[in-house]
PDB file of N, CA, C and O in Angstrom:
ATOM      1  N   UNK A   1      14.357  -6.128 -10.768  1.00  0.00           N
ATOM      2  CA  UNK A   1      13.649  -5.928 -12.004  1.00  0.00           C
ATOM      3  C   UNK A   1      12.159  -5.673 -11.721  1.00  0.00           C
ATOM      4  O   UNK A   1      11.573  -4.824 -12.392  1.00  0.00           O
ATOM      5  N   UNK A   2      11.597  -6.277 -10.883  1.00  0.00           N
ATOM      6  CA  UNK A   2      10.126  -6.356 -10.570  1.00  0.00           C
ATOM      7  C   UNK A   2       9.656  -4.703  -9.764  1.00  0.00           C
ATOM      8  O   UNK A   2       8.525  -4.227  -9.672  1.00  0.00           O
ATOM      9  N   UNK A   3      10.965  -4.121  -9.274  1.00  0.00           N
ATOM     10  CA  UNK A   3      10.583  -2.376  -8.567  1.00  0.00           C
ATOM     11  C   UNK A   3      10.951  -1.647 -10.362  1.00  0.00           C
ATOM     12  O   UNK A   3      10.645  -0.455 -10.380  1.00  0.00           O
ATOM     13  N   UNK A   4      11.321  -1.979 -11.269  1.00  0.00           N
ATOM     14  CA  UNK A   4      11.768  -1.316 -12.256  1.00  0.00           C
ATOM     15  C   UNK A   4      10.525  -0.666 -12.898  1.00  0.00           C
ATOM     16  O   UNK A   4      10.519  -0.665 -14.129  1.00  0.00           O
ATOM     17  N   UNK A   5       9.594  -0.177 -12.338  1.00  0.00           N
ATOM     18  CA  UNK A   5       8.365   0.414 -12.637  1.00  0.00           C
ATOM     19  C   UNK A   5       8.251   1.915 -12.294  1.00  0.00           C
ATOM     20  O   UNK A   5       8.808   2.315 -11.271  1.00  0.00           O
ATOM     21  N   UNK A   6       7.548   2.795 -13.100  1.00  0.00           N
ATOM     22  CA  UNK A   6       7.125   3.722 -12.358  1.00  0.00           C
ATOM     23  C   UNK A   6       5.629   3.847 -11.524  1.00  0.00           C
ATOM     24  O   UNK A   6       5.217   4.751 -10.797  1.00  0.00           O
ATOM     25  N   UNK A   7       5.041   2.652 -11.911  1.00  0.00           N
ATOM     26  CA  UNK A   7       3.745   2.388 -11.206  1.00  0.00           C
ATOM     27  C   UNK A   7       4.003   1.130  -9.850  1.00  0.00           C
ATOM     28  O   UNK A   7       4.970   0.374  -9.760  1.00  0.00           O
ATOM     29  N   UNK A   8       3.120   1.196  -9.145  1.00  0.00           N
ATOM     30  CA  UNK A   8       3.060   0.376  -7.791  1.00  0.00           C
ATOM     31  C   UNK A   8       1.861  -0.001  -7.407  1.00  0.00           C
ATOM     32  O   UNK A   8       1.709   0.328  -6.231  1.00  0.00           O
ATOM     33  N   UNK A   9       0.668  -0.688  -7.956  1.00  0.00           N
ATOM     34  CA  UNK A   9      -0.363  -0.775  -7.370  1.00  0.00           C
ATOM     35  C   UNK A   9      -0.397  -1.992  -6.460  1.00  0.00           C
ATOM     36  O   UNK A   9      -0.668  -2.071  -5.262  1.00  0.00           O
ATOM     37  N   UNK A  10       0.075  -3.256  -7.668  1.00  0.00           N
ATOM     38  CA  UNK A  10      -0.051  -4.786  -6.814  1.00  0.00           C
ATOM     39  C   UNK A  10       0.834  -5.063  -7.163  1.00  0.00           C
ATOM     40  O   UNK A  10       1.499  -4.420  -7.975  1.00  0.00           O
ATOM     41  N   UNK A  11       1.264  -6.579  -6.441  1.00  0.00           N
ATOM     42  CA  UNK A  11       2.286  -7.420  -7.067  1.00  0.00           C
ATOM     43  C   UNK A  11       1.829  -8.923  -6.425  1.00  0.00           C
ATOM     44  O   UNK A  11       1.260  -8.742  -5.348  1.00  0.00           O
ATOM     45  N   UNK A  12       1.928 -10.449  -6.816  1.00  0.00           N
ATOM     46  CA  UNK A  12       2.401 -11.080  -5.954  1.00  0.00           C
ATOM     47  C   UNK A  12       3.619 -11.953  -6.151  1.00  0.00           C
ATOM     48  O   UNK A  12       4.417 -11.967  -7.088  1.00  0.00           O
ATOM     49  N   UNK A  13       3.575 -12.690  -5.030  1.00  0.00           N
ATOM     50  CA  UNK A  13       4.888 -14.142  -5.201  1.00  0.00           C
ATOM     51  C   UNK A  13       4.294 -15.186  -4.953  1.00  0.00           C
ATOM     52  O   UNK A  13       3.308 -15.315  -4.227  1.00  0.00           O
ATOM     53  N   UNK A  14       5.075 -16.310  -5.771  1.00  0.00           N
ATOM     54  CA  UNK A  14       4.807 -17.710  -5.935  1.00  0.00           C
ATOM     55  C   UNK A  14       5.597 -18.480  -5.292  1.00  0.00           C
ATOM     56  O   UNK A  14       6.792 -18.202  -5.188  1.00  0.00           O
ATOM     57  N   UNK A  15       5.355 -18.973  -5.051  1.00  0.00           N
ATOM     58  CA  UNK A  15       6.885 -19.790  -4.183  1.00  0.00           C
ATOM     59  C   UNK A  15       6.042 -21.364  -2.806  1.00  0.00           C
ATOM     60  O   UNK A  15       4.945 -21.668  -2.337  1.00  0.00           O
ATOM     61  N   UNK A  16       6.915 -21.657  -2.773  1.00  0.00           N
ATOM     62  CA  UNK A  16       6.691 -23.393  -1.895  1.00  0.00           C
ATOM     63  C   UNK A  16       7.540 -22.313  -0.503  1.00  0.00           C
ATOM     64  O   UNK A  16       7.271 -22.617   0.659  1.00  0.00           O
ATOM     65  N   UNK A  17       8.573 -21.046  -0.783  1.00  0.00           N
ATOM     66  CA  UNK A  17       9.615 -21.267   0.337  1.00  0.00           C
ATOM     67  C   UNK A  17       8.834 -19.727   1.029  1.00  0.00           C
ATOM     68  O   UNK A  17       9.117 -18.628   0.553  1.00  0.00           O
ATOM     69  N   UNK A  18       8.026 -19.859   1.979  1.00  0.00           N
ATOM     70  CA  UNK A  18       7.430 -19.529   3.376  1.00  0.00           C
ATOM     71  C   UNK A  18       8.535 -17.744   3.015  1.00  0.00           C
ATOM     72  O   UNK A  18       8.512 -16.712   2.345  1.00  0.00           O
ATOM     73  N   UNK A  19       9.459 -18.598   4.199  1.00  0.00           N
ATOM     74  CA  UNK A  19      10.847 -17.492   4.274  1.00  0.00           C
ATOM     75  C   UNK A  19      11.278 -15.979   3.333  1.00  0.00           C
ATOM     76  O   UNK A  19      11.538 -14.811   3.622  1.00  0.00           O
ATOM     77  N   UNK A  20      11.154 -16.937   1.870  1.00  0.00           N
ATOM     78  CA  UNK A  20      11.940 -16.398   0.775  1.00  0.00           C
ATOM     79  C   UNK A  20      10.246 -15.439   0.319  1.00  0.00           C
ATOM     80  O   UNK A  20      10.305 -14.247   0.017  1.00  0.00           O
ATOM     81  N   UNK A  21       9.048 -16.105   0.344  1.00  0.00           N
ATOM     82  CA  UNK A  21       7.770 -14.955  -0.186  1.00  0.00           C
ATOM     83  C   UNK A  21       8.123 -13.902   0.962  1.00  0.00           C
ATOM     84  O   UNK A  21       7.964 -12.809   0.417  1.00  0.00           O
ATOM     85  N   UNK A  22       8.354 -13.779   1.726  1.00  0.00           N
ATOM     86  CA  UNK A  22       8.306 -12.877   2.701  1.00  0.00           C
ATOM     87  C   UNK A  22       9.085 -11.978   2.503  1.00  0.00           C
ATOM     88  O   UNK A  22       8.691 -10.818   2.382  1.00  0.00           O
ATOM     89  N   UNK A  23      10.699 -12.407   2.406  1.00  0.00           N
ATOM     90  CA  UNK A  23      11.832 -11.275   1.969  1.00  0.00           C
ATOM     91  C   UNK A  23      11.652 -10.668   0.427  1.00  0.00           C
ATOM     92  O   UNK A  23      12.023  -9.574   0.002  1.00  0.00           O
ATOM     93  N   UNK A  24      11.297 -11.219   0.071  1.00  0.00           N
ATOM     94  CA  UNK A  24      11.110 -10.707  -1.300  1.00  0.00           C
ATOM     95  C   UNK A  24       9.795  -9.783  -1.485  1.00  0.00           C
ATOM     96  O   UNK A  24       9.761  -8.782  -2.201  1.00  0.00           O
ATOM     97  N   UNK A  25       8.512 -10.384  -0.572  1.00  0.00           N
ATOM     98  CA  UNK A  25       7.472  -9.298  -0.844  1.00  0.00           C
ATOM     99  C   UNK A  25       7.873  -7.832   0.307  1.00  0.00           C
ATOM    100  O   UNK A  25       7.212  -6.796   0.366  1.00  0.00           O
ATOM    101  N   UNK A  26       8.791  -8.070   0.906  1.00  0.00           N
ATOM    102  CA  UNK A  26       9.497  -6.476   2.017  1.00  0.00           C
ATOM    103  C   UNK A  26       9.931  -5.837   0.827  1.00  0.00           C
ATOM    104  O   UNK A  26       9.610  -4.679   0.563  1.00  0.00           O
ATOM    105  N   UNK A  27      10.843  -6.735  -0.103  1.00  0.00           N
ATOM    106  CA  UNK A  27      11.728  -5.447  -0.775  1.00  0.00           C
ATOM    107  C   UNK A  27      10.809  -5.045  -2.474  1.00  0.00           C
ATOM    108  O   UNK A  27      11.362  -4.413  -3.375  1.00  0.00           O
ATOM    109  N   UNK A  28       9.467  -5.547  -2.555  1.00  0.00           N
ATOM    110  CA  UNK A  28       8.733  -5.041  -3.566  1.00  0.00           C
ATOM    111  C   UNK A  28       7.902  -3.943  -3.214  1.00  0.00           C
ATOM    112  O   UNK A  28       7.206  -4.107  -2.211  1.00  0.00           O
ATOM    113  N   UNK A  29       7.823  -2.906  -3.791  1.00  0.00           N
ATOM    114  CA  UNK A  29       7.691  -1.240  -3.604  1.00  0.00           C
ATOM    115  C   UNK A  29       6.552  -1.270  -4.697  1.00  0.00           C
ATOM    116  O   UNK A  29       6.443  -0.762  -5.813  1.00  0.00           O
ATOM    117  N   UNK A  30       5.695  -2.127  -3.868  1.00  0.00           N
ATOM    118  CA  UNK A  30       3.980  -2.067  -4.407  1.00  0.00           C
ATOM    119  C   UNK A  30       2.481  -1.637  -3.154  1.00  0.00           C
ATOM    120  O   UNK A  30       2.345  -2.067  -2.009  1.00  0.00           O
ATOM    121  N   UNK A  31       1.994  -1.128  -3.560  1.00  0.00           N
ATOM    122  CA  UNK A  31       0.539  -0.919  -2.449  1.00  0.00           C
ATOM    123  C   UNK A  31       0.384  -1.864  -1.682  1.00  0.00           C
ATOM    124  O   UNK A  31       0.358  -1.832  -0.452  1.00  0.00           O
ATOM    125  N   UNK A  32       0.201  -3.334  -2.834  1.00  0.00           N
ATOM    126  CA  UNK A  32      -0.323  -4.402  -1.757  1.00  0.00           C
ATOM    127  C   UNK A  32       0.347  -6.204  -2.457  1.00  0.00           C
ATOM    128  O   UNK A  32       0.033  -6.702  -3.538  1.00  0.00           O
ATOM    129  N   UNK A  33       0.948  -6.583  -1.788  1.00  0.00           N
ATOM    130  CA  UNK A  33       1.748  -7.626  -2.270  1.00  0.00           C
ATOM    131  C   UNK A  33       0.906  -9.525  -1.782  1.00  0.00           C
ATOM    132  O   UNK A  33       0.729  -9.774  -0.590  1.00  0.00           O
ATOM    133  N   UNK A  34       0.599 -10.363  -2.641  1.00  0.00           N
ATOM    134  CA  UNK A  34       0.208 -10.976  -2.127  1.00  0.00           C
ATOM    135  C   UNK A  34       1.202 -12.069  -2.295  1.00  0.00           C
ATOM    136  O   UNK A  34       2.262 -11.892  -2.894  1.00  0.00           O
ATOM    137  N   UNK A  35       0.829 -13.265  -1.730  1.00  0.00           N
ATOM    138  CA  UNK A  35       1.415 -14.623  -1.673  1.00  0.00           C
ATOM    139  C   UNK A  35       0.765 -15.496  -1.901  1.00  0.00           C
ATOM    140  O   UNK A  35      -0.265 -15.544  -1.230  1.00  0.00           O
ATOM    141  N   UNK A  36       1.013 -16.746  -3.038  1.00  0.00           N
ATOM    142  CA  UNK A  36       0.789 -17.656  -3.732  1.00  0.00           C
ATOM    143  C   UNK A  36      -1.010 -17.766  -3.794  1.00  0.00           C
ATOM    144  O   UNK A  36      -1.749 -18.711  -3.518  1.00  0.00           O
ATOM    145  N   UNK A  37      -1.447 -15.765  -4.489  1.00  0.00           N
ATOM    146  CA  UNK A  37      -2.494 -15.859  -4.317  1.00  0.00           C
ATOM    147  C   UNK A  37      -2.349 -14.750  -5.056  1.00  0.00           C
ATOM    148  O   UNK A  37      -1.251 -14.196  -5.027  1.00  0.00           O
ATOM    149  N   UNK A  38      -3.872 -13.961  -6.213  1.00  0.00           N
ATOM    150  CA  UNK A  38      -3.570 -12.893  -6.382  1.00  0.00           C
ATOM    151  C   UNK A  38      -4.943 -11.890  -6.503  1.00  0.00           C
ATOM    152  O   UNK A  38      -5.869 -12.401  -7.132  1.00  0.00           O
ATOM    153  N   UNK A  39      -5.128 -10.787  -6.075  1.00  0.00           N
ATOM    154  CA  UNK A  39      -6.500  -9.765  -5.589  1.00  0.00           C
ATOM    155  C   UNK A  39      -7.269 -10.303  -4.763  1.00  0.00           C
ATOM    156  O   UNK A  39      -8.444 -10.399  -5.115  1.00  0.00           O
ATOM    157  N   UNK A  40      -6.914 -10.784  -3.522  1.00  0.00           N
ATOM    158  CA  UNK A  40      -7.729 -11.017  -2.340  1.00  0.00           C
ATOM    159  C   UNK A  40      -7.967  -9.938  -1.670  1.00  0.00           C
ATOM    160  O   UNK A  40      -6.867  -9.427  -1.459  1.00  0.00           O
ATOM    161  N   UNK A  41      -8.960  -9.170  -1.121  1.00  0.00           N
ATOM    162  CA  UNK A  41      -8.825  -8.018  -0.373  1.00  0.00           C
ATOM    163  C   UNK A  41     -10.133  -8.021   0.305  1.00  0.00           C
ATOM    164  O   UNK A  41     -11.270  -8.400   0.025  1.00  0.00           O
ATOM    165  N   UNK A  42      -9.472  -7.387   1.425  1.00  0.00           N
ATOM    166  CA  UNK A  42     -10.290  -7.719   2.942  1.00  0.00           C
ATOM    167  C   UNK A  42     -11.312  -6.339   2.980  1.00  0.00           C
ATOM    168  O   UNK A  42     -10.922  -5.343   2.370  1.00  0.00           O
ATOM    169  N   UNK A  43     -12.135  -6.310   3.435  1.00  0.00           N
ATOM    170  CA  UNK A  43     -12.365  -4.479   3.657  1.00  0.00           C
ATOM    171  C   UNK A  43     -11.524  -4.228   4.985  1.00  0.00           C
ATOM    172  O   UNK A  43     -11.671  -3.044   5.288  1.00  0.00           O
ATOM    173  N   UNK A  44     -10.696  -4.885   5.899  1.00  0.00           N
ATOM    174  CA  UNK A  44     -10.214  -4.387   6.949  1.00  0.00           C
ATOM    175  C   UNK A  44      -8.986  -3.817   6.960  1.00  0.00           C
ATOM    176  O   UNK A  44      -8.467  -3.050   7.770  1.00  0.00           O
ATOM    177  N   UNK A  45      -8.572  -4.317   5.906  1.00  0.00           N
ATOM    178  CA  UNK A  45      -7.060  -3.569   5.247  1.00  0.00           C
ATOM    179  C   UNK A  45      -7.145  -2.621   4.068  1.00  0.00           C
ATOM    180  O   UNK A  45      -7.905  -2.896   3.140  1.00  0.00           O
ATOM    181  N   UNK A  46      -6.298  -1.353   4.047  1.00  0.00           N
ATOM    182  CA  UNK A  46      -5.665  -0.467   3.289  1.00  0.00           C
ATOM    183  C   UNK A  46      -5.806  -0.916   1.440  1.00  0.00           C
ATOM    184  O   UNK A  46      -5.255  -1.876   0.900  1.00  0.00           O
ATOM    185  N   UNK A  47      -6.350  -0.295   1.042  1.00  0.00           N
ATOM    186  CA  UNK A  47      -6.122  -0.239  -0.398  1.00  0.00           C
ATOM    187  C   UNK A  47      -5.446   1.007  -1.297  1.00  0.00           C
ATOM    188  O   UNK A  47      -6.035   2.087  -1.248  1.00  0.00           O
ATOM    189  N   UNK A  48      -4.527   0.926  -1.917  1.00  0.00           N
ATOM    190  CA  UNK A  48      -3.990   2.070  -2.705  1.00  0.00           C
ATOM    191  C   UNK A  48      -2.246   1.124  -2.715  1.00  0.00           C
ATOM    192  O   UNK A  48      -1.614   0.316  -2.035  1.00  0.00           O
ATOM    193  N   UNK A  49      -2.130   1.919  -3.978  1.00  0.00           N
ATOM    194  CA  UNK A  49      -0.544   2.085  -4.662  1.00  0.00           C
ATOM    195  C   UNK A  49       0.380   2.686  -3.800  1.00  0.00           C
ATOM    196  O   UNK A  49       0.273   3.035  -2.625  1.00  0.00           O
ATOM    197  N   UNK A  50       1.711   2.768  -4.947  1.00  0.00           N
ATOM    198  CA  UNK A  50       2.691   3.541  -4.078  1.00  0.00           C
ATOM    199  C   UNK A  50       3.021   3.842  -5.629  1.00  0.00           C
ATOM    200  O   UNK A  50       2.752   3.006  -6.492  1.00  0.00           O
ATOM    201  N   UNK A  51       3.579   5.000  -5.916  1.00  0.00           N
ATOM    202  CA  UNK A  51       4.823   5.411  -6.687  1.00  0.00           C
ATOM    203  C   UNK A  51       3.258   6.731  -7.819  1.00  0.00           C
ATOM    204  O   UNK A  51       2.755   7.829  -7.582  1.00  0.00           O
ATOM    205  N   UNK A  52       3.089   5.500  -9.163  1.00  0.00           N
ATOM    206  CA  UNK A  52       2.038   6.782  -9.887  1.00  0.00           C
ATOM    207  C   UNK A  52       1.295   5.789  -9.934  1.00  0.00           C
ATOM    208  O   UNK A  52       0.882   5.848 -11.092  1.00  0.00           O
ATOM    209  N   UNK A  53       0.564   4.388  -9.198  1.00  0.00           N
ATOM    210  CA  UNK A  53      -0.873   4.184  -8.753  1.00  0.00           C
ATOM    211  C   UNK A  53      -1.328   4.337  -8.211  1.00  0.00           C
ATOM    212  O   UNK A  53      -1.704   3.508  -7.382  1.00  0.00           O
ATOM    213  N   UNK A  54      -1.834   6.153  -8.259  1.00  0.00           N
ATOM    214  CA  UNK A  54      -3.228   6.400  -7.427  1.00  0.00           C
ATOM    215  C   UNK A  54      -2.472   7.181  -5.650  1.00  0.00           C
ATOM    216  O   UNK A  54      -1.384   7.095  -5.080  1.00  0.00           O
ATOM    217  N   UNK A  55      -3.719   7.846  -5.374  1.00  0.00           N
ATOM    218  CA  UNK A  55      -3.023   8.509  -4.089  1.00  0.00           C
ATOM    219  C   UNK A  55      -3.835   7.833  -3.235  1.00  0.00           C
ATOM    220  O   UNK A  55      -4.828   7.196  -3.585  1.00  0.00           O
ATOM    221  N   UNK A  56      -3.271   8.007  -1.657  1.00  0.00           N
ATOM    222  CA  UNK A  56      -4.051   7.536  -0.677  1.00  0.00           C
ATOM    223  C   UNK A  56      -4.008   5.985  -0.761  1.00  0.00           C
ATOM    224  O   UNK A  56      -3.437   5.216  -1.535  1.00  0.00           O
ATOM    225  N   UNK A  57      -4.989   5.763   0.547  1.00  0.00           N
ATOM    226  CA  UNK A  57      -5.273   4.457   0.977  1.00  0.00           C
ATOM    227  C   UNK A  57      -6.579   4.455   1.188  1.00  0.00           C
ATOM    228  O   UNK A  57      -7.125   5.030   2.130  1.00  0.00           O
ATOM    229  N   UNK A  58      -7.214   3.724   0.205  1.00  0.00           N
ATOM    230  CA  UNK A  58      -8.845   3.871   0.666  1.00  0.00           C
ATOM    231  C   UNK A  58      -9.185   2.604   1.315  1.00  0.00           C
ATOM    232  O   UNK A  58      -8.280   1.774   1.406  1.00  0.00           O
ATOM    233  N   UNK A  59     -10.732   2.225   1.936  1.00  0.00           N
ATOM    234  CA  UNK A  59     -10.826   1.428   2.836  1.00  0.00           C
ATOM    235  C   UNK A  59      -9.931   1.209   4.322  1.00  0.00           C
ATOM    236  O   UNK A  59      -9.541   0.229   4.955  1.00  0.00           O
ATOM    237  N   UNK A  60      -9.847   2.691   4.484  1.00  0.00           N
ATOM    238  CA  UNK A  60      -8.798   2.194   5.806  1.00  0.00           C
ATOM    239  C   UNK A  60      -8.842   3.670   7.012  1.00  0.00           C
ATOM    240  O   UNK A  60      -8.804   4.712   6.359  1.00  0.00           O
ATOM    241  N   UNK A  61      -8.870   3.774   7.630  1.00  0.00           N
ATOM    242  CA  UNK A  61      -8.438   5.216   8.527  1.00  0.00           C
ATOM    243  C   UNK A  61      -7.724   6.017   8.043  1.00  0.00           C
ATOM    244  O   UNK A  61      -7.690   7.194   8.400  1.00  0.00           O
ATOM    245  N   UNK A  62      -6.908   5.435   6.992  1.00  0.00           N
ATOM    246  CA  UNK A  62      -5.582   6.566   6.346  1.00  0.00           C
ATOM    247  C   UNK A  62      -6.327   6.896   5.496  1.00  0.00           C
ATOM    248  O   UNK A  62      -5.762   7.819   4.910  1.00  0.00           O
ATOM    249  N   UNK A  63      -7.658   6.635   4.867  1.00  0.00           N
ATOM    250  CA  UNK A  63      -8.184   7.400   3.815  1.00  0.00           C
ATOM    251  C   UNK A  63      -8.610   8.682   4.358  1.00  0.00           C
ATOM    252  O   UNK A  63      -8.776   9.543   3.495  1.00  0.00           O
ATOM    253  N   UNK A  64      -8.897   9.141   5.916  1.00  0.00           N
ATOM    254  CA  UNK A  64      -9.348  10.407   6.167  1.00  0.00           C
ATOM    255  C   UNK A  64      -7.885  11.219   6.030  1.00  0.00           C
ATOM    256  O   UNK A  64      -8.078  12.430   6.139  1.00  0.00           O
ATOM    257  N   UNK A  65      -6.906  10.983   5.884  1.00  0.00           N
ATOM    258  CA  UNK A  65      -5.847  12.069   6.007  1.00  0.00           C
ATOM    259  C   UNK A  65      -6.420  12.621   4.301  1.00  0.00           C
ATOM    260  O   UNK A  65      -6.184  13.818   4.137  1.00  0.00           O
ATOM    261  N   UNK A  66      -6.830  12.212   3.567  1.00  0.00           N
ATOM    262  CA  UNK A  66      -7.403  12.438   1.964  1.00  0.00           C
ATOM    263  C   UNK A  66      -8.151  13.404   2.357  1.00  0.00           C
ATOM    264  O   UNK A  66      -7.912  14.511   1.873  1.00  0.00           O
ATOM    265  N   UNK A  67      -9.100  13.288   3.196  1.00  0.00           N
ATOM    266  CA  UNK A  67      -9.725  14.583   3.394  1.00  0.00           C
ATOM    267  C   UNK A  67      -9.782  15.944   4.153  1.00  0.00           C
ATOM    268  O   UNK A  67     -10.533  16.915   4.246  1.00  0.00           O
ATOM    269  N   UNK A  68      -8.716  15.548   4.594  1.00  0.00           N
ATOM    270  CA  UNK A  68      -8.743  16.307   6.336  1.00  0.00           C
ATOM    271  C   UNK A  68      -7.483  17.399   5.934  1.00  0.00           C
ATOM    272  O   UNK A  68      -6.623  16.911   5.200  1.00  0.00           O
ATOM    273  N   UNK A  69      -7.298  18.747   6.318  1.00  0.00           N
ATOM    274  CA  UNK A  69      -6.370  19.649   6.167  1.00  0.00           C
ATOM    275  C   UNK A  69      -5.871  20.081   7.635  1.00  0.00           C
ATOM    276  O   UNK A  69      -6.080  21.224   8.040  1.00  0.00           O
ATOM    277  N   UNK A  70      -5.397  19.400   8.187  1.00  0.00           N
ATOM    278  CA  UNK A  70      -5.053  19.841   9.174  1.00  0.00           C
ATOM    279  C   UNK A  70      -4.502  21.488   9.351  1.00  0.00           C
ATOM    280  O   UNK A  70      -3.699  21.920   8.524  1.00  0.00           O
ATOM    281  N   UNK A  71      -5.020  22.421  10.550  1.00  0.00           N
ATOM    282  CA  UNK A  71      -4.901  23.145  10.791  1.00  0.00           C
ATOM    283  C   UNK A  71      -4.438  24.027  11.968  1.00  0.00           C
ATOM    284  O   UNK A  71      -5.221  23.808  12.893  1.00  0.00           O
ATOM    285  N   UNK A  72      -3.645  24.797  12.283  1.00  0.00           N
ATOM    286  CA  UNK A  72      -3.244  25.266  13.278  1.00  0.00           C
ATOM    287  C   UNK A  72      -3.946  26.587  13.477  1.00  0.00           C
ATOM    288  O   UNK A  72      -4.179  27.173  12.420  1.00  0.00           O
ATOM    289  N   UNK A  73      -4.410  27.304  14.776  1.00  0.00           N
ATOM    290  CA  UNK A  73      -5.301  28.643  15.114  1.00  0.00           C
ATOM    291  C   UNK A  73      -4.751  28.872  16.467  1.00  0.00           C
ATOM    292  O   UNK A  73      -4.755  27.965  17.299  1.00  0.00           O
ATOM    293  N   UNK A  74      -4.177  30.303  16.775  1.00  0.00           N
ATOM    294  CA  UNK A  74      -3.731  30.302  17.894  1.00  0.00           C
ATOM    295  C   UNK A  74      -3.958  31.980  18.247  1.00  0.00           C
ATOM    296  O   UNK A  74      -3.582  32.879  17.495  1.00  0.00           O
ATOM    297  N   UNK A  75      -4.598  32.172  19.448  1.00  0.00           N
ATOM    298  CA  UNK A  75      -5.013  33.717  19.774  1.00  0.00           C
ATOM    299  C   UNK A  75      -4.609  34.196  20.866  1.00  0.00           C
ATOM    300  O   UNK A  75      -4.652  33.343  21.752  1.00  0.00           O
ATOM    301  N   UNK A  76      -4.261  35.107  21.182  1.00  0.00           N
ATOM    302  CA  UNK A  76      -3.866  35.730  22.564  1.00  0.00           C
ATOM    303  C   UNK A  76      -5.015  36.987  22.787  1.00  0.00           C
ATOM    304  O   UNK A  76      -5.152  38.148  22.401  1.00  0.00           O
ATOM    305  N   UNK A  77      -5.683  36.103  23.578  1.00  0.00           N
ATOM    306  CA  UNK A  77      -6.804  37.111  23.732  1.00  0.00           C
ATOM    307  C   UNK A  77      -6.844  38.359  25.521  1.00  0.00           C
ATOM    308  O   UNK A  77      -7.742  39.188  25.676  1.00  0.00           O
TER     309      UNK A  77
END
């Protein structure tokens, strides 16, 4: 019920059971999932959604693929 979204930005879990926040935050299909905690964010980690919150990952190295067009050039000179 909790992936039954078309948006993905955050999510977290509550829980006493270690084990069970863990399997449960793998199978939630959100940007950034926390545990028995909620909008903590590091600047050393990735920020962005998954699904229709938002493109990219900002704060992170994966934000240059946002800018970058990779290109191929090849000559036989």
């Amino acid at each position: 019920m909790a992936n039954d979204s078309e948006y993905g930005l955050a999510s977290s879990v509550w829980t006493q059971d270690v084990g069970k926040a863990l399997t449960v935050a793998s199978r939630l299909q959100y940007g950034c999932t926390w545990i028995n905690t909620h909008f903590m964010l590091v600047s050393e980690m990735p920020h962005g959604g998954l699904k229709r919150s938002g493109y990219g990952k900002d704060l992170s190295a994966y934000a240059l693929e946002d800018y970058s067009a990779v290109r191929h050039v090849m000559a036989k000179l």
